[in-house]
C-alpha positions as MATLAB code, in Angstrom:
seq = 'XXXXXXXXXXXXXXXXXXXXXXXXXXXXXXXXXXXXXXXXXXXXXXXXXXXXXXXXXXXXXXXXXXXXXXXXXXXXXXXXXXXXXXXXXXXXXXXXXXXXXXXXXXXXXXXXXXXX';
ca = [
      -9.493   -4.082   11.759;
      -9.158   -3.732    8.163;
      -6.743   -4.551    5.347;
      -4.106   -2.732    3.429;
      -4.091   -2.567   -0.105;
      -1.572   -2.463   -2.525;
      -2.406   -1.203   -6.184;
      -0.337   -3.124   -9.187;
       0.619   -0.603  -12.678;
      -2.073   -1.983  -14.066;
      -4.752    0.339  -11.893;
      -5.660    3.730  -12.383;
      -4.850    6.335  -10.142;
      -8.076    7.397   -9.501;
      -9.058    4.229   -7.999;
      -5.810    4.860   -5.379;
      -6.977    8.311   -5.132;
     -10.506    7.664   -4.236;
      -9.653    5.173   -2.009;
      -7.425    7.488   -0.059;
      -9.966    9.976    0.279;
     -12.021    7.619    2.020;
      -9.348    6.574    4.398;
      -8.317    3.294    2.771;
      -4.413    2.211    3.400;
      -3.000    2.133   -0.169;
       0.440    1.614   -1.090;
       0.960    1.187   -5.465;
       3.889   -0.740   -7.090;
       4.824    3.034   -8.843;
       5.470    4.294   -4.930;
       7.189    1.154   -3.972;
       9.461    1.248   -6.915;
       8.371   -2.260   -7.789;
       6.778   -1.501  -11.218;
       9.054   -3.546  -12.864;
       9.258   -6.377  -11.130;
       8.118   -9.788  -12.743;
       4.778  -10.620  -11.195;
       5.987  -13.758   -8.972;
       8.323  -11.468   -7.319;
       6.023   -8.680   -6.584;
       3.782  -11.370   -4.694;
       5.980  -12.117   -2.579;
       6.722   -8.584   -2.469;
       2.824   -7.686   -1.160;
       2.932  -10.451    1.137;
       5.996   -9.506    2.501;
       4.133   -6.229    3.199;
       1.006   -8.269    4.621;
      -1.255   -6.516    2.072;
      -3.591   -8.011   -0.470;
      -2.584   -7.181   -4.249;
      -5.631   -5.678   -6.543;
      -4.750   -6.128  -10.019;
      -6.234   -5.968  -13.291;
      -3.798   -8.075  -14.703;
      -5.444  -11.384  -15.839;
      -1.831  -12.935  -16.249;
      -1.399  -11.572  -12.858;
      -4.610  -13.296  -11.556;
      -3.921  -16.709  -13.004;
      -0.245  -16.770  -11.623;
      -2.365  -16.140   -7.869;
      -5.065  -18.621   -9.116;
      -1.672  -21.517   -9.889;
      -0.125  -20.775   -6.712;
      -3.586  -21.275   -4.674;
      -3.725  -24.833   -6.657;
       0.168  -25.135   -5.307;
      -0.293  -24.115   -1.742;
       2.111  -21.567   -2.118;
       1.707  -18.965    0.723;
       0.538  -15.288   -0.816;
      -1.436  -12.601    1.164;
      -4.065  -12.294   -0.615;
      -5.660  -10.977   -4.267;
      -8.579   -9.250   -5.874;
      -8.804   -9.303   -9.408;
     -11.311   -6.397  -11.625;
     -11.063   -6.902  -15.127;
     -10.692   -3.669  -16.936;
     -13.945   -3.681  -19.035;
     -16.053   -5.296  -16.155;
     -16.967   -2.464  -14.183;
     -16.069    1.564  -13.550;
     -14.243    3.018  -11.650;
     -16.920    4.293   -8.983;
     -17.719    0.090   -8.481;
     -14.134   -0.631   -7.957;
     -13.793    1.891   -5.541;
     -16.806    0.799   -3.739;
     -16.132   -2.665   -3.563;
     -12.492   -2.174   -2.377;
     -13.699    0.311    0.432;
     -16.146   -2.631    1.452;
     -13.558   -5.239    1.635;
     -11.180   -3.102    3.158;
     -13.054   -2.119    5.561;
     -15.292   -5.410    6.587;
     -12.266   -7.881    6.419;
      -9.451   -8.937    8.053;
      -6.055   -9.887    6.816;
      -6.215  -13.428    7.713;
      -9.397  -13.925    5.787;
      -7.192  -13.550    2.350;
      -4.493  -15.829    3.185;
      -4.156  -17.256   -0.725;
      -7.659  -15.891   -1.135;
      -7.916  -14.885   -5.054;
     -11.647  -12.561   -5.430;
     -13.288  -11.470   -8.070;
     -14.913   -7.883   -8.544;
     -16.596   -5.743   -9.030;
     -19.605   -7.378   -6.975;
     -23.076   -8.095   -9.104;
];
Protein backbone atom coordinates (compact mmCIF):
# COMPACT_ATOMS: atom_id res chain seq x y z
CA UNK A 1 0.00 0.00 0.00
CA UNK A 2 1.20 3.43 -0.05
CA UNK A 3 0.35 6.85 1.35
CA UNK A 4 -1.42 9.91 0.14
CA UNK A 5 0.06 13.12 0.22
CA UNK A 6 -1.17 16.36 0.71
CA UNK A 7 0.98 19.48 -0.43
CA UNK A 8 0.66 22.78 2.01
CA UNK A 9 0.98 26.66 -0.08
CA UNK A 10 4.16 26.61 0.91
CA UNK A 11 5.33 23.86 -1.97
CA UNK A 12 5.92 24.37 -5.43
CA UNK A 13 3.91 23.03 -8.00
CA UNK A 14 6.39 21.26 -9.64
CA UNK A 15 7.02 19.09 -6.79
CA UNK A 16 2.91 18.15 -7.03
CA UNK A 17 3.41 17.90 -10.64
CA UNK A 18 6.27 15.55 -10.66
CA UNK A 19 4.87 13.57 -8.22
CA UNK A 20 1.75 13.04 -10.24
CA UNK A 21 3.56 12.01 -13.14
CA UNK A 22 4.95 9.28 -11.29
CA UNK A 23 1.67 8.10 -9.96
CA UNK A 24 1.86 9.56 -6.46
CA UNK A 25 -1.76 10.46 -4.77
CA UNK A 26 -1.49 14.25 -4.21
CA UNK A 27 -4.10 16.43 -3.05
CA UNK A 28 -2.64 20.53 -2.25
CA UNK A 29 -4.32 22.95 0.25
CA UNK A 30 -4.88 25.42 -3.19
CA UNK A 31 -7.30 22.33 -4.57
CA UNK A 32 -8.85 21.76 -1.26
CA UNK A 33 -9.63 25.36 -0.76
CA UNK A 34 -7.84 25.23 2.56
CA UNK A 35 -5.04 27.76 1.76
CA UNK A 36 -6.11 29.92 4.27
CA UNK A 37 -6.68 28.06 6.97
CA UNK A 38 -4.53 28.60 10.24
CA UNK A 39 -2.10 25.71 10.38
CA UNK A 40 -3.74 23.79 13.53
CA UNK A 41 -6.83 23.57 11.57
CA UNK A 42 -5.44 22.33 8.39
CA UNK A 43 -3.90 19.34 10.52
CA UNK A 44 -6.68 18.24 11.49
CA UNK A 45 -7.84 18.92 8.14
CA UNK A 46 -5.03 16.25 6.50
CA UNK A 47 -5.76 13.86 9.09
CA UNK A 48 -9.20 14.02 8.59
CA UNK A 49 -8.25 13.05 5.01
CA UNK A 50 -5.80 10.21 6.38
CA UNK A 51 -2.91 11.81 4.44
CA UNK A 52 0.46 12.94 5.68
CA UNK A 53 1.07 16.87 5.29
CA UNK A 54 4.59 17.88 3.44
CA UNK A 55 5.35 21.31 4.26
CA UNK A 56 8.06 23.67 4.07
CA UNK A 57 6.75 25.67 6.65
CA UNK A 58 9.13 25.57 9.69
CA UNK A 59 6.27 27.23 11.86
CA UNK A 60 4.26 24.53 10.37
CA UNK A 61 6.79 21.81 11.43
CA UNK A 62 7.23 22.94 15.00
CA UNK A 63 3.36 23.21 15.60
CA UNK A 64 3.56 19.03 14.37
CA UNK A 65 6.83 18.71 16.43
CA UNK A 66 4.49 20.43 19.91
CA UNK A 67 1.65 18.30 19.23
CA UNK A 68 3.94 14.97 19.00
CA UNK A 69 5.36 16.23 22.60
CA UNK A 70 1.34 16.58 23.48
CA UNK A 71 0.10 13.31 22.16
CA UNK A 72 -2.22 14.98 20.09
CA UNK A 73 -3.40 12.60 17.28
CA UNK A 74 -2.16 13.99 13.56
CA UNK A 75 -1.59 11.75 10.45
CA UNK A 76 1.49 12.30 9.82
CA UNK A 77 4.31 15.11 8.49
CA UNK A 78 7.39 15.58 6.40
CA UNK A 79 9.12 18.67 6.65
CA UNK A 80 11.94 20.02 3.51
CA UNK A 81 13.28 23.21 4.28
CA UNK A 82 13.32 25.42 1.28
CA UNK A 83 17.13 25.97 0.88
CA UNK A 84 17.98 22.29 1.91
CA UNK A 85 17.60 20.51 -1.16
CA UNK A 86 16.01 20.84 -5.00
CA UNK A 87 13.38 20.07 -6.25
CA UNK A 88 14.47 16.73 -8.13
CA UNK A 89 15.50 15.40 -4.17
CA UNK A 90 12.16 16.31 -2.88
CA UNK A 91 10.50 14.61 -5.47
CA UNK A 92 12.56 11.59 -5.03
CA UNK A 93 12.32 11.25 -1.52
CA UNK A 94 8.50 11.75 -1.46
CA UNK A 95 8.06 9.05 -4.29
CA UNK A 96 10.18 6.73 -1.88
CA UNK A 97 8.12 7.29 1.11
CA UNK A 98 5.07 7.18 -0.68
CA UNK A 99 5.59 4.38 -2.13
CA UNK A 100 7.57 2.09 0.65
CA UNK A 101 5.25 3.16 3.61
CA UNK A 102 2.17 2.71 5.02
CA UNK A 103 -0.22 5.11 6.62
CA UNK A 104 -0.01 3.76 10.02
CA UNK A 105 3.72 4.12 10.09
CA UNK A 106 3.17 8.18 10.32
CA UNK A 107 0.69 8.24 12.97
CA UNK A 108 2.25 11.71 14.69
CA UNK A 109 5.38 10.81 12.77
CA UNK A 110 7.16 14.37 12.00
CA UNK A 111 10.37 13.48 9.10
CA UNK A 112 12.83 15.32 7.92
CA UNK A 113 14.03 15.56 4.15
CA UNK A 114 15.47 15.58 1.79
CA UNK A 115 17.49 12.27 2.75
CA UNK A 116 21.60 12.66 3.00
Amino acid sequence: MTIALYMDVHVPQAITEQLRRRGIDVLTAFEDRTQELPDDQLLVRVTELKRVLFTQDIRFRVLAETWQTEGKYFSGLIFGHQLGGTIGQFVKDLELIANASEPDEWINAVEYIPFK
